[in-house]
KOLSE-22099 format. One line per field, with one value per residue (C-alpha): residue in one letter; residue number from 1; x, y, z. Coordinates in nm, 3 decimals. Example, Ala and Ser with C-alpha at 12.3 -4.5 7.8 and 13.67 -1.06 7.14 Angstrom:
resn: a/s $
resi: 1/2 $
c1: 1.230/1.367 $
c2: -0.450/-0.106 $
c3: 0.780/0.714 $
END
This chain:
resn: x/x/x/x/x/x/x/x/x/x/x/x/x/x/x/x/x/x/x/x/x/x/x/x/x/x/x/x/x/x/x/x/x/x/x/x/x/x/x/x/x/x/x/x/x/x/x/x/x/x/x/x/x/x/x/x/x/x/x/x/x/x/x/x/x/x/x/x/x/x/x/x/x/x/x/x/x/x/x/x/x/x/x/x/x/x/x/x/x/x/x/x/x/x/x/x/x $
resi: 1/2/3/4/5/6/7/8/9/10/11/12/13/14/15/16/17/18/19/20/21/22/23/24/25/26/27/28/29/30/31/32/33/34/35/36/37/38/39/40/41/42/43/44/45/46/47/48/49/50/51/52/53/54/55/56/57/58/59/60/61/62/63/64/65/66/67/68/69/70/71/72/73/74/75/76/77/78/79/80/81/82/83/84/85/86/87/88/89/90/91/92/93/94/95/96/97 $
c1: 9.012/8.910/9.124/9.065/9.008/8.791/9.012/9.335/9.181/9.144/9.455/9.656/9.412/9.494/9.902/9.877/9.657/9.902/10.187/10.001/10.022/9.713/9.581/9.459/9.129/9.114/9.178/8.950/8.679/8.708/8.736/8.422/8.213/8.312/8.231/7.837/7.878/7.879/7.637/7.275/7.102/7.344/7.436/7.036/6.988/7.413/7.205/6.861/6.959/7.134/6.866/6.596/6.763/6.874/6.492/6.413/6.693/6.583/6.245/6.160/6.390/6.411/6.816/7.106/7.364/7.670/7.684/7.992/8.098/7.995/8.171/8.331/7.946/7.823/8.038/7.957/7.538/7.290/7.265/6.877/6.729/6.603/6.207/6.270/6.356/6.620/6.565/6.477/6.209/6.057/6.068/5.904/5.636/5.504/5.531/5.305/4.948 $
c2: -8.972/-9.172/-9.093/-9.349/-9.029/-9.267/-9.558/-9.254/-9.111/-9.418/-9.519/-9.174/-9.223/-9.518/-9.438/-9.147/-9.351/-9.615/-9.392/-9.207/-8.892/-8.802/-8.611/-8.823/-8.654/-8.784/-9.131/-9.125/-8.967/-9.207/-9.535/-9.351/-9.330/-9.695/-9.855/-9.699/-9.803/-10.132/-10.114/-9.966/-9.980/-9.735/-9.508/-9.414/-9.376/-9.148/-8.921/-8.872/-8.787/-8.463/-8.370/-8.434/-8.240/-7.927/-7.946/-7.851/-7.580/-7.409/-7.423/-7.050/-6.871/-7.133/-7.123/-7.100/-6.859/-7.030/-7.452/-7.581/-7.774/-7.570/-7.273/-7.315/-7.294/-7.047/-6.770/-6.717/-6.800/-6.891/-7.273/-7.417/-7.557/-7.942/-7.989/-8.304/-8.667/-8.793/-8.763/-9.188/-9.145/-8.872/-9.042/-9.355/-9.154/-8.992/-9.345/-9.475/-9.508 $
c3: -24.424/-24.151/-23.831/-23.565/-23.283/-23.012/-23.020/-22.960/-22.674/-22.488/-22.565/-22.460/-22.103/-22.049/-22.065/-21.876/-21.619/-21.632/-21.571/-21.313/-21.501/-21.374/-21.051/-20.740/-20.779/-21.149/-21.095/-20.831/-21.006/-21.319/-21.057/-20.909/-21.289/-21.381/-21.033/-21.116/-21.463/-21.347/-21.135/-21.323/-21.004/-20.828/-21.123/-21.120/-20.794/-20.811/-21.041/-20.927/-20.585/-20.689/-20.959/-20.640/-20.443/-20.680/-20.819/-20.476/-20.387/-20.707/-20.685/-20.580/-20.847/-21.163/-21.154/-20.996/-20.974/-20.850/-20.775/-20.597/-20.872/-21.156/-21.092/-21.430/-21.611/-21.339/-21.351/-21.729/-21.681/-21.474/-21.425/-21.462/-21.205/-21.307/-21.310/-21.129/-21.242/-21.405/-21.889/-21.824/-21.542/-21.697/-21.962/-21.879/-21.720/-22.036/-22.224/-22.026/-22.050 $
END
């Protein structure tokens, strides 16, 4: 059985955004992602700034034990603090000669 579940979801968002079923913070937040989605050059720079600067916060211990935003993650586990670079720069760093 093949149930169409992508094609759904974005159909039951896009109601409730429509119908403004959803919080401010929400809408904001998803008008926030696609603005950088349609700009590259922004969404890279949107996510290496916070990985720069959390590579550097947890530097001395390796983790962190509470994040403003994670608190969800955090007060289950210890969140890992990122080596540095974004998965595409580090990326592109080892690929090259």
């Amino acid at each position: 059985m093949r149930i169409p579940l992508p094609r759904m979801l974005r159909s039951w968002r896009k109601k409730q955004f429509e119908q403004e079923k959803t919080s401010f913070v929400s809408r904001t937040a998803l008008k926030a992602w696609a603005a950088l989605a349609r700009r590259p050059w922004l969404y890279r720079l949107a996510v290496a700034a916070p990985i720069a600067v959390l590579a550097v916060l947890g530097r001395e211990k390796g983790r962190f034990r509470w994040l403003p935003l994670g608190g969800g993650w955090t007060s289950h586990r210890d969140m890992p603090a990122p080596e540095g670079g974004t998965f595409i720069s580090r990326w592109h760093k080892e690929r090259q000669p």
